[in-house]
ROSE-4610 file (N, C-alpha, C; in Angstrom, 1 decimal, always signed):
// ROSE-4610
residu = [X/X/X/X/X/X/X/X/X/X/X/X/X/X/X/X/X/X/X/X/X/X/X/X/X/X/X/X/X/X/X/X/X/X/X/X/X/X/X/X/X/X/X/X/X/X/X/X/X/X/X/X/X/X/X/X/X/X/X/X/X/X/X/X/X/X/X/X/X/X/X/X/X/X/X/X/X/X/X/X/X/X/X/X/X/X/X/X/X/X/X/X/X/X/X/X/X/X/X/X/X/X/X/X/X/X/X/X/X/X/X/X/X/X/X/X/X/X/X/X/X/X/X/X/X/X/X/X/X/X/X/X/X/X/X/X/X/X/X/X/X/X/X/X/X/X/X/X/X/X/X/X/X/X/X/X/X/X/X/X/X/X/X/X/X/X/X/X/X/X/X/X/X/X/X/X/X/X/X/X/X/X/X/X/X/X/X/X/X/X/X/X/X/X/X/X/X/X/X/X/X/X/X/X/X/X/X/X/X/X/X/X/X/X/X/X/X/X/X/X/X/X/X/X/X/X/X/X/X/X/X/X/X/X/X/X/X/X/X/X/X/X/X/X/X/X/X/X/X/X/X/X/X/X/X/X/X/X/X/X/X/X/X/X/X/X/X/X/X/X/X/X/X/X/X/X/X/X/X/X/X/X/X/X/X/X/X/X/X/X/X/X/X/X/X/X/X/X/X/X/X/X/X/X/X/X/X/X/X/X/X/X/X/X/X/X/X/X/X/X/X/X/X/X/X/X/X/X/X/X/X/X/X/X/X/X/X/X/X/X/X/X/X/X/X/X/X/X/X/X/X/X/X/X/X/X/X/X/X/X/X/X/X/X/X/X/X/X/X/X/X/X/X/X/X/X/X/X/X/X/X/X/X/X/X/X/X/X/X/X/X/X/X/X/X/X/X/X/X/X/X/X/X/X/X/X/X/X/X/X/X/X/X/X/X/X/X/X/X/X/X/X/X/X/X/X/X/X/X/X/X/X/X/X/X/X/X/X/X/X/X/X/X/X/X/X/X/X/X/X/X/X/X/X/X/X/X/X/X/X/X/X/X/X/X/X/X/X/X/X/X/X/X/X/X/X/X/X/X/X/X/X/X/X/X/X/X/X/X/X/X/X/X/X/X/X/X/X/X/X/X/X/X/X/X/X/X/X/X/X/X/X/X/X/X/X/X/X/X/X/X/X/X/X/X/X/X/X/X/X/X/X/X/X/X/X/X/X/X/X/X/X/X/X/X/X/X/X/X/X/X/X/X/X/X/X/X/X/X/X/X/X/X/X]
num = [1/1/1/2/2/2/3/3/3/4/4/4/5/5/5/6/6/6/7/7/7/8/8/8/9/9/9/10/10/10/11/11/11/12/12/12/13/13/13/14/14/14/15/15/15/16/16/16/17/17/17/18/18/18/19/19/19/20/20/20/21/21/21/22/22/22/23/23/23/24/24/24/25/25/25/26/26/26/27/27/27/28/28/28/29/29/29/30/30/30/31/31/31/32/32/32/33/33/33/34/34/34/35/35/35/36/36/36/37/37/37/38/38/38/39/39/39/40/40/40/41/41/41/42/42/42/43/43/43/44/44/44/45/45/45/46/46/46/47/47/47/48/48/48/49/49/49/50/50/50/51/51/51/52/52/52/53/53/53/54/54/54/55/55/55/56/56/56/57/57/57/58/58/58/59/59/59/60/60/60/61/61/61/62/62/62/63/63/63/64/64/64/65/65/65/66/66/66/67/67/67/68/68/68/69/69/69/70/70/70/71/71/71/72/72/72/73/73/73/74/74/74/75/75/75/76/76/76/77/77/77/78/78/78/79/79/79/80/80/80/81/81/81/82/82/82/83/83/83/84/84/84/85/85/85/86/86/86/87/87/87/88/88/88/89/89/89/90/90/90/91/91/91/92/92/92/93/93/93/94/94/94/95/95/95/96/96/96/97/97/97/98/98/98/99/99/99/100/100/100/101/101/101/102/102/102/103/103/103/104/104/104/105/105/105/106/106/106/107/107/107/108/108/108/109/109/109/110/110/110/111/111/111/112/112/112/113/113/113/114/114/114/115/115/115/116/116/116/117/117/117/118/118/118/119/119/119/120/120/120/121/121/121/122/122/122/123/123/123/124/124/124/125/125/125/126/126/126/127/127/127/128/128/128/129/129/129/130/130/130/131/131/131/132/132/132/133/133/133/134/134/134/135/135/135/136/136/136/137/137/137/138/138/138/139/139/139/140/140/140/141/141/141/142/142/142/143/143/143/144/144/144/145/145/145/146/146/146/147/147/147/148/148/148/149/149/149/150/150/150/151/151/151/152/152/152/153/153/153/154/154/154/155/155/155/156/156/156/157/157/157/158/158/158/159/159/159/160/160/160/161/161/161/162/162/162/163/163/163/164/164/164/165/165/165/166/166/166/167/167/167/168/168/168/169/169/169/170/170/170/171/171/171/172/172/172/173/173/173/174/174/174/175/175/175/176/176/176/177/177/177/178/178/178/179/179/179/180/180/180/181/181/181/182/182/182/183/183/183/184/184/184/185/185/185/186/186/186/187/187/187/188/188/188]
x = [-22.8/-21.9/-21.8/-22.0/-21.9/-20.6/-20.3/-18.4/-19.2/-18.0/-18.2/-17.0/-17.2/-16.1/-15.4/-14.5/-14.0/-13.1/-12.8/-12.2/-13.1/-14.2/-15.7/-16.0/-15.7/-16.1/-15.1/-14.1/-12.5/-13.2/-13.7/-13.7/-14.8/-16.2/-17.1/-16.5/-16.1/-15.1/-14.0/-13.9/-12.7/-13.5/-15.2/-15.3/-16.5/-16.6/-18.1/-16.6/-15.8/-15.1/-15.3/-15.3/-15.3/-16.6/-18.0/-19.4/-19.5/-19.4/-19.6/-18.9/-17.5/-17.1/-18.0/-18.2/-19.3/-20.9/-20.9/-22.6/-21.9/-20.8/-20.2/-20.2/-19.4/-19.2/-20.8/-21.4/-22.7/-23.7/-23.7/-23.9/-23.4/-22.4/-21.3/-21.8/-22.2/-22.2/-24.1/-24.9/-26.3/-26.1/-25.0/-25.1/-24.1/-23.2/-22.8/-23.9/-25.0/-26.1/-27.2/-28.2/-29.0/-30.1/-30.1/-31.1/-32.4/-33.0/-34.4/-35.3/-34.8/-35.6/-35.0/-35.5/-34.9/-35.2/-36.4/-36.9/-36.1/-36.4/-35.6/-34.1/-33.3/-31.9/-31.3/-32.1/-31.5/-32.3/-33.7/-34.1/-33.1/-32.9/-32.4/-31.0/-30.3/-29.6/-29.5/-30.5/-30.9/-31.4/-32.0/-32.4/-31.3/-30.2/-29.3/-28.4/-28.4/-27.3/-28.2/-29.4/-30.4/-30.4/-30.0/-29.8/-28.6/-27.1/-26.2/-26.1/-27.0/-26.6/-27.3/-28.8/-29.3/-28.3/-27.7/-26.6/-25.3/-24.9/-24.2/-24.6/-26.0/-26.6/-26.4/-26.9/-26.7/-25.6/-24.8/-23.1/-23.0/-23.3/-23.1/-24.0/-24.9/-25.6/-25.2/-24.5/-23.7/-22.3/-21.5/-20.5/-20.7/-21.9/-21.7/-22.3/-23.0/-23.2/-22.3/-21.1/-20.6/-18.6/-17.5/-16.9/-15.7/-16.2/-15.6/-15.8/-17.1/-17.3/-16.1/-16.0/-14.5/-13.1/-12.9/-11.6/-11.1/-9.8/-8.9/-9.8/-10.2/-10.8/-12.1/-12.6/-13.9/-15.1/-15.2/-16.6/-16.0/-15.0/-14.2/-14.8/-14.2/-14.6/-16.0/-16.9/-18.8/-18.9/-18.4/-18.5/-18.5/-17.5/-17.0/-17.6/-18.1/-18.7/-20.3/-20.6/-22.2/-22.1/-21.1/-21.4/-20.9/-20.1/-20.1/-21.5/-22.2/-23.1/-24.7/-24.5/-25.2/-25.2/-23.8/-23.2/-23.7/-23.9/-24.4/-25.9/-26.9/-27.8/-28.3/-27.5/-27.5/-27.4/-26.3/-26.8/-27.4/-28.0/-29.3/-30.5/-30.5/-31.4/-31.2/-29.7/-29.5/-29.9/-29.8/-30.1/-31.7/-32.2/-33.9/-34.2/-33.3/-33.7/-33.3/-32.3/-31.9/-33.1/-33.9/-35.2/-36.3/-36.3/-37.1/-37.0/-35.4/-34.9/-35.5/-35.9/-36.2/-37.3/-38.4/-39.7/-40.4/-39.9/-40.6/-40.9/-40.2/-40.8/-41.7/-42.3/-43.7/-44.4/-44.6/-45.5/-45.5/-44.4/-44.9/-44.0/-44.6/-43.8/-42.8/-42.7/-40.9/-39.7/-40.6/-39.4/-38.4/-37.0/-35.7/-36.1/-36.5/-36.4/-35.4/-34.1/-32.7/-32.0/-31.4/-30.6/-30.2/-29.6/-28.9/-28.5/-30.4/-30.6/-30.1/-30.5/-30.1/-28.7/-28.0/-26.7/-25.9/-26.8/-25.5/-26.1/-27.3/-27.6/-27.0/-26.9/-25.8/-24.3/-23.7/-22.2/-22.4/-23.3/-23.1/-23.6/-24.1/-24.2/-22.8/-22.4/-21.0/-19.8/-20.0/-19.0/-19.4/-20.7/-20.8/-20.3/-20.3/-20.1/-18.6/-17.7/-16.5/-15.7/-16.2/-15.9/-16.4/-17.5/-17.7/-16.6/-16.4/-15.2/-13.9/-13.7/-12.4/-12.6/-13.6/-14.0/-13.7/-14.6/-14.4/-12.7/-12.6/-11.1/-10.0/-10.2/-9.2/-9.7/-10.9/-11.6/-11.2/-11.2/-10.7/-9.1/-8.6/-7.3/-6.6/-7.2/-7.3/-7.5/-8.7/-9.2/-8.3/-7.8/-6.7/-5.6/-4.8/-3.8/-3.5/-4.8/-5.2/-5.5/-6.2/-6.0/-4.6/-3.8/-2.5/-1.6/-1.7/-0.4/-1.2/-0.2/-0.6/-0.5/+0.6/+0.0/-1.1/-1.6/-3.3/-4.1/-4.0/-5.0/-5.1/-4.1/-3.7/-4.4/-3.9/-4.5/-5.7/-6.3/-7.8/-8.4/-7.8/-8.6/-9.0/-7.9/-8.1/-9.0/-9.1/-10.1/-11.6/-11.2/-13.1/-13.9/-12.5/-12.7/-13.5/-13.0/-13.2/-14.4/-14.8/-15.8/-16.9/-17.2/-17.6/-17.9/-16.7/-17.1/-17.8/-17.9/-18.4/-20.2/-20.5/-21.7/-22.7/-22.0/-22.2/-22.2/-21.5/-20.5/-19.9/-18.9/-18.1/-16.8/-15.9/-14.8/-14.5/-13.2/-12.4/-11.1/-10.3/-9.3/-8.1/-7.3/-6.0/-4.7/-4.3/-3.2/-2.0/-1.5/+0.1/+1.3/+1.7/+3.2/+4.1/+5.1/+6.5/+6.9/+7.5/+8.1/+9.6/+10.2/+11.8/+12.0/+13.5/+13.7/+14.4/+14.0/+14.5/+15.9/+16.1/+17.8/+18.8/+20.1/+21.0/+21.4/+21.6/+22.9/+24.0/+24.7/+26.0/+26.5/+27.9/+29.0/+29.9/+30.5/+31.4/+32.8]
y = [-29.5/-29.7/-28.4/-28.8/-27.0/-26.8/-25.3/-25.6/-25.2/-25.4/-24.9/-25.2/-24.2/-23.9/-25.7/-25.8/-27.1/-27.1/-25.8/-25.3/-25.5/-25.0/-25.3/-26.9/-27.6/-29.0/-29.8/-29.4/-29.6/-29.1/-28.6/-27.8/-28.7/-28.5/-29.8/-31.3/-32.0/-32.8/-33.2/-32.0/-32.0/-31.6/-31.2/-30.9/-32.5/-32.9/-34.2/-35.0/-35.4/-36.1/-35.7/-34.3/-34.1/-33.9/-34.0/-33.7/-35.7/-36.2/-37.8/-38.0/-37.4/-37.4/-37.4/-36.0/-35.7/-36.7/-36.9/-37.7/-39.1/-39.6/-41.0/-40.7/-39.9/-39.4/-39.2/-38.8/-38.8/-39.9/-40.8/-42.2/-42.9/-42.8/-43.5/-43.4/-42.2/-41.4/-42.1/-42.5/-42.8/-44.4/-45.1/-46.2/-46.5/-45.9/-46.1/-46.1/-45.6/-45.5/-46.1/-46.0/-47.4/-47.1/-46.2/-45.8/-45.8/-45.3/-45.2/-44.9/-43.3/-43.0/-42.9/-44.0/-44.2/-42.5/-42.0/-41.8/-40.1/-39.5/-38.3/-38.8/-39.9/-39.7/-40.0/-40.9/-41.3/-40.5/-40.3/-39.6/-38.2/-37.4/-36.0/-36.1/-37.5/-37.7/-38.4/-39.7/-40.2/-39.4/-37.7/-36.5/-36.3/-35.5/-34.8/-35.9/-37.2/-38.1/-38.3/-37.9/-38.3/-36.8/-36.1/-34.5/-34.4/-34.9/-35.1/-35.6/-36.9/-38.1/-37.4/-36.6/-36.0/-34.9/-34.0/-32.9/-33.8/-34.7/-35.9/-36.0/-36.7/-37.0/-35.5/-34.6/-33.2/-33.0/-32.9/-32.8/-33.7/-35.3/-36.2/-35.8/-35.6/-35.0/-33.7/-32.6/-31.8/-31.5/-32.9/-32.8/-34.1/-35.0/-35.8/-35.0/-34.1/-33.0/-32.0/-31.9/-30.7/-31.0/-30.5/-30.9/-31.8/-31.8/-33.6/-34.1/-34.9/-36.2/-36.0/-34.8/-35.4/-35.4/-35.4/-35.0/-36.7/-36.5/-37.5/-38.5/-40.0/-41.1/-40.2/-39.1/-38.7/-39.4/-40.6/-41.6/-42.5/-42.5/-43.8/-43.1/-42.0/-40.7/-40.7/-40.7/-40.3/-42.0/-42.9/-44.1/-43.7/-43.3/-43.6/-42.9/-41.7/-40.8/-41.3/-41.7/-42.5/-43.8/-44.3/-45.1/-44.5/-43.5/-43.1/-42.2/-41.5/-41.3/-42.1/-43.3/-44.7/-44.8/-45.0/-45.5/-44.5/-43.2/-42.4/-42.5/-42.7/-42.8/-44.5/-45.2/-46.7/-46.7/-45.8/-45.2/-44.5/-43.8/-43.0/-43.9/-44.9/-46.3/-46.8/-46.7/-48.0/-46.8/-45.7/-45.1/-45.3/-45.2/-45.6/-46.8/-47.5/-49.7/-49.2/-48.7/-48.6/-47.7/-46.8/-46.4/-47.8/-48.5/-49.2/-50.3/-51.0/-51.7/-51.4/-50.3/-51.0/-50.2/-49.7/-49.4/-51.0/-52.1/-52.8/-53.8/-53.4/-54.3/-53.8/-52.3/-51.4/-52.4/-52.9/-53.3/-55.0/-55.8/-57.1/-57.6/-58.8/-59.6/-60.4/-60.7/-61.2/-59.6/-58.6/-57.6/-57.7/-57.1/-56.7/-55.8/-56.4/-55.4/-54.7/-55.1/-54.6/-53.6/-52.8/-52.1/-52.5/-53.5/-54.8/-54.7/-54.8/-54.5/-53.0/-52.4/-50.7/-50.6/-50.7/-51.1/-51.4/-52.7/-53.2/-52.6/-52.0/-50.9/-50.2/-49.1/-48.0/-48.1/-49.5/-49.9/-50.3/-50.6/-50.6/-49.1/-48.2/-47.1/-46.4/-46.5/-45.9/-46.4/-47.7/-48.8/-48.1/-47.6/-47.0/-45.7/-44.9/-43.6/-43.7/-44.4/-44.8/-44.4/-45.4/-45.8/-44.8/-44.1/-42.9/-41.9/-41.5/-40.6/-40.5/-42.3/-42.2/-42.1/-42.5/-41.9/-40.5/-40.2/-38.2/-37.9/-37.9/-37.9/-37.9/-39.5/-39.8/-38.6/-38.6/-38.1/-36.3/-35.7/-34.5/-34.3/-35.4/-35.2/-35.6/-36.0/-36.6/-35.0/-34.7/-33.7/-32.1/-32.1/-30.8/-31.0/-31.7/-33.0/-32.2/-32.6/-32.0/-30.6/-30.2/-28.7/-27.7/-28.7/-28.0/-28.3/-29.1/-29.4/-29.0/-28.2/-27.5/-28.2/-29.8/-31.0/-31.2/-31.7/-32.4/-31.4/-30.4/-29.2/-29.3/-29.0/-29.2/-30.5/-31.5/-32.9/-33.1/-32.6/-32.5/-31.7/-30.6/-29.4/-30.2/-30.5/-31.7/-33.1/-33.5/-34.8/-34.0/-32.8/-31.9/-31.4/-31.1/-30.9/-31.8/-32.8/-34.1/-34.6/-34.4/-34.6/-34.3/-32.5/-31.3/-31.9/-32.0/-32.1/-33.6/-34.5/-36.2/-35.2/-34.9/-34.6/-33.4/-32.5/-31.7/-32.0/-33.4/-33.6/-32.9/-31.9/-31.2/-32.4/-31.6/-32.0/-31.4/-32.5/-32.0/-31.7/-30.6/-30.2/-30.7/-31.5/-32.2/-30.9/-30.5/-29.7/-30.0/-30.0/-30.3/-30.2/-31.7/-31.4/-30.8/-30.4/-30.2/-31.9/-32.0/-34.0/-33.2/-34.4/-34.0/-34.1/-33.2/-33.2/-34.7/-34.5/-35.5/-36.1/-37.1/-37.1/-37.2/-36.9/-37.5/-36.4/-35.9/-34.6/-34.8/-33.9/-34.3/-34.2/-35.0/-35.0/-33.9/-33.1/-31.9/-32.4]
z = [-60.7/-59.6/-58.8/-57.7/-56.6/-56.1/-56.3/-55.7/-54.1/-53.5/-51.9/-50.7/-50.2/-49.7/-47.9/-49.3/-48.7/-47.2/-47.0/-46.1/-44.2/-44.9/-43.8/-43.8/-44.6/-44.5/-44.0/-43.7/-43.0/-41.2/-41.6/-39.9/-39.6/-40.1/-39.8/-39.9/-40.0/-40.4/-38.6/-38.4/-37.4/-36.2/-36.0/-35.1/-34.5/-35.5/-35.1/-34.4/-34.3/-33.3/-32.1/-32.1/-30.2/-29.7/-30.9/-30.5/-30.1/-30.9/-30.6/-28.8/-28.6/-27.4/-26.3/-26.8/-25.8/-26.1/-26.5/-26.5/-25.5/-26.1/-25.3/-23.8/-23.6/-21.9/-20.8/-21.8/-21.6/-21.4/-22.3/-22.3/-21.0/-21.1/-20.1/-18.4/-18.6/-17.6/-16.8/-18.1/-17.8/-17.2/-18.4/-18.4/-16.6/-16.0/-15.0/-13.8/-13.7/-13.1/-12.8/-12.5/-12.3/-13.6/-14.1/-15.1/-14.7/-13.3/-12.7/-13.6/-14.2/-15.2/-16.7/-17.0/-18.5/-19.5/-19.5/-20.5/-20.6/-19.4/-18.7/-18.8/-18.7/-18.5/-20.1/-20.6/-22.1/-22.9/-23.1/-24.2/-24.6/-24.5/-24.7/-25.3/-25.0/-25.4/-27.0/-26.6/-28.3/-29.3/-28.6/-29.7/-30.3/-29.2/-29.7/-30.3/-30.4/-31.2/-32.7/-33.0/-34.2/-34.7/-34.0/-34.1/-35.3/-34.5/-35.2/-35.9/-36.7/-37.9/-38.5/-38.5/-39.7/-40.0/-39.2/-39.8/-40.7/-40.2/-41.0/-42.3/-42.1/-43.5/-44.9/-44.1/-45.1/-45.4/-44.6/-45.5/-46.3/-46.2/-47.1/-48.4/-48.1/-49.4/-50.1/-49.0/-50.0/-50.7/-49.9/-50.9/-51.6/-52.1/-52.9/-54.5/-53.9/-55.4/-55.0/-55.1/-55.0/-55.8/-55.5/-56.7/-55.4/-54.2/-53.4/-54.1/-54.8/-55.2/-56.6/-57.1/-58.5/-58.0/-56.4/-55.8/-56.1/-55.9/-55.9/-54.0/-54.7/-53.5/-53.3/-53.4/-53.3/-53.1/-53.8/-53.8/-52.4/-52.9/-51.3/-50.2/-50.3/-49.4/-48.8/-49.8/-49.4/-49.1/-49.8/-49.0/-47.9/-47.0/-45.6/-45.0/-45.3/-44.6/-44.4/-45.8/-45.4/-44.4/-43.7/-43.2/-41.7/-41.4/-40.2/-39.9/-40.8/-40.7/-40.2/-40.8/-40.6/-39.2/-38.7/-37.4/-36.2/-36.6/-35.5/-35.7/-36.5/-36.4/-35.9/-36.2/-35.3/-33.7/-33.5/-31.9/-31.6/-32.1/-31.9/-31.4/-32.3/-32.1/-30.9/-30.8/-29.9/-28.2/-28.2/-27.5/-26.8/-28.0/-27.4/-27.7/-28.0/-27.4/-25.5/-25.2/-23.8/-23.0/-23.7/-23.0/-22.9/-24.3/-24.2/-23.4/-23.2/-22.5/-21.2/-20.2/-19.4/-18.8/-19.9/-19.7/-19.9/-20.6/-21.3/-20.0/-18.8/-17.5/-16.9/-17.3/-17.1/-17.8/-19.1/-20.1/-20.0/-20.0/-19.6/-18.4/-18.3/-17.2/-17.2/-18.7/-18.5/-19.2/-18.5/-19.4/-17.9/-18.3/-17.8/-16.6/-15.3/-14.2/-13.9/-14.5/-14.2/-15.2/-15.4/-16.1/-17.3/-17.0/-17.6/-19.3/-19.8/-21.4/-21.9/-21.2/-21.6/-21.4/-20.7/-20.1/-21.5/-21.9/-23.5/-24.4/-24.7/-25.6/-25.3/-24.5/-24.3/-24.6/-24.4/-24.7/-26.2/-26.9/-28.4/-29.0/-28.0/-29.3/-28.7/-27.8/-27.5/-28.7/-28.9/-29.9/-31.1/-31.5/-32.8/-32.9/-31.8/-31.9/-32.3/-31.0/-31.7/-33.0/-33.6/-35.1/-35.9/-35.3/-36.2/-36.2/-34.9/-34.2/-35.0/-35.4/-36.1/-37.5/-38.3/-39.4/-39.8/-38.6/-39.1/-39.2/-38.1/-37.9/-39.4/-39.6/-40.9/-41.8/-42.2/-43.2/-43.2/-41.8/-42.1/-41.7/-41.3/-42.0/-43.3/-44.0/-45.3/-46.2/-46.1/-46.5/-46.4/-45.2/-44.9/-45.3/-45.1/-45.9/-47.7/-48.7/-49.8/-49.7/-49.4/-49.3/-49.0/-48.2/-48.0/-48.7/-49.7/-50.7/-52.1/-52.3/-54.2/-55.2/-55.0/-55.9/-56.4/-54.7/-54.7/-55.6/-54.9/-55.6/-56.6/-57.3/-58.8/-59.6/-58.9/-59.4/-59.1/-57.7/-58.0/-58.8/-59.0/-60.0/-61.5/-61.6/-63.1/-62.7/-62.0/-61.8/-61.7/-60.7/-60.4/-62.3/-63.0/-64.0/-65.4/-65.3/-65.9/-65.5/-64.0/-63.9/-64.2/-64.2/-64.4/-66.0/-66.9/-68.2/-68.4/-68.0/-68.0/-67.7/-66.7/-66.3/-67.2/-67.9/-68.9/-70.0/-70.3/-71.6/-72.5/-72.1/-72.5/-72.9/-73.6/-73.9/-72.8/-72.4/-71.4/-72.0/-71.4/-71.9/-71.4/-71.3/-70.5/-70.8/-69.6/-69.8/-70.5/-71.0/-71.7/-71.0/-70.9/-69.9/-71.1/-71.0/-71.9/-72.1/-73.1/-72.9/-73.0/-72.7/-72.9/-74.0/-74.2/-75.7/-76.1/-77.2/-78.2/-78.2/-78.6/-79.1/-77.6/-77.4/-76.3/-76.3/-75.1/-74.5/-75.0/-75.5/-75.9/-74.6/-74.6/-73.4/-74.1/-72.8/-72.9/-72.0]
C-alpha cells in the first residue's frame, strides 16, 4: 500500500469540476453552430476530454493502491470515481460520434446532411460530463470533510491499518478503549 499525500487528491478532486465546465461550455458552444467543420471544431476538443479521463483513470489507479482504498467507504469511493471516470471517457466518444456524425454524409448517401446527429452526440457527452462534475464534487467534499475532522482521521488510521495488516498478514493491533468502572457510584 503507497501512502500519499491525500491533501493533493482533495485539490485534484475539486479542480476536474471546473475543467469538465469548461470542456461543456465548449461543446455548447460547437454544438450551438452549424458545425461546418466538424473535425477542426470538435476534434481538439474530444483530445483534450480523452486527455482528461486518462488523467482520471491514473488517480483511480493511484489511490486504489494507496491507503484511500482502507479509508472509511474507500471501495464505494474508487467505485464512484471509476465510473465518473467511465463517463468522461464516454464523452470523449461521444465527442467523435459528433465528428463522425456529420463527415458520414462525405462517405454515403443516406448520411445526416444536417448537424442534427452531432448536435445529440454533443448534448449526450455534455449529460456525461455533467454527472461526472457532480461526482468529483461529492467525492472531494467527502474527502476534505475527513481530512478536517480528527475523528475520521483517527478512524481511518485504524481501518488504513487493518488493511495494511490483512495485505501483509500482520496481526493487527486494535487500540484499547478504557471501559467504565465497574460496580454503581455511590450517591452523596
Amino acid at each position: 500500500m503507497k501512502i500519499i499525500d491525500l491533501a493533493e487528491q482533495t485539490r485534484l478532486f475539486a479542480q476536474t469540476p471546473g475543467e469538465l465546465a469548461d470542456l461543456r461550455t465548449e461543446i455548447e458552444g460547437v454544438q450551438a453552430g452549424d458545425i461546418n467543420r466538424p473535425v477542426r471544431e470538435i476534434a481538439p476538443i474530444a483530445v483534450r476530454t480523452h486527455h482528461l479521463a486518462i488523467r482520471c483513470l491514473q488517480q483511480l489507479d493511484t489511490l486504489s493502491t494507496s491507503q484511500y482504498a482502507g479509508m472509511k467507504d474507500g471501495h464505494e469511493n474508487l467505485a464512484y470515481l471509476s465510473e465518473a471516470a467511465l463517463r468522461i471517457s464516454v464523452a470523449a466518444s461521444l465527442c467523435t460520434y459528433g465528428i463522425t456524425g456529420r463527415t458520414d454524409a462525405l462517405l454515403y448517401q443516406d448520411g445526416d446532411r444536417t448537424a442534427q446527429t452531432s448536435r445529440r452526440d454533443l448534448a449526450e457527452a455534455v449529460t456525461e460530463l455533467d454527472h461526472a462534475a457532480d461526482t468529483y464534487r461529492v467525492l472531494a467534499q467527502n474527502l476534505s470533510r475527513r481530512l478536517a475532522s480528527a475523528a475520521a482521521r483517527a478512524e481511518d488510521r485504524l481501518l488504513i491499518d487493518r488493511a495494511a495488516a490483512e495485505h501483509t498478514g500482520a496481526a493487527v493491533k486494535v487500540p484499547s478503549v478504557p471501559s467504565a468502572p465497574v460496580g454503581r457510584a455511590r450517591a452523596r
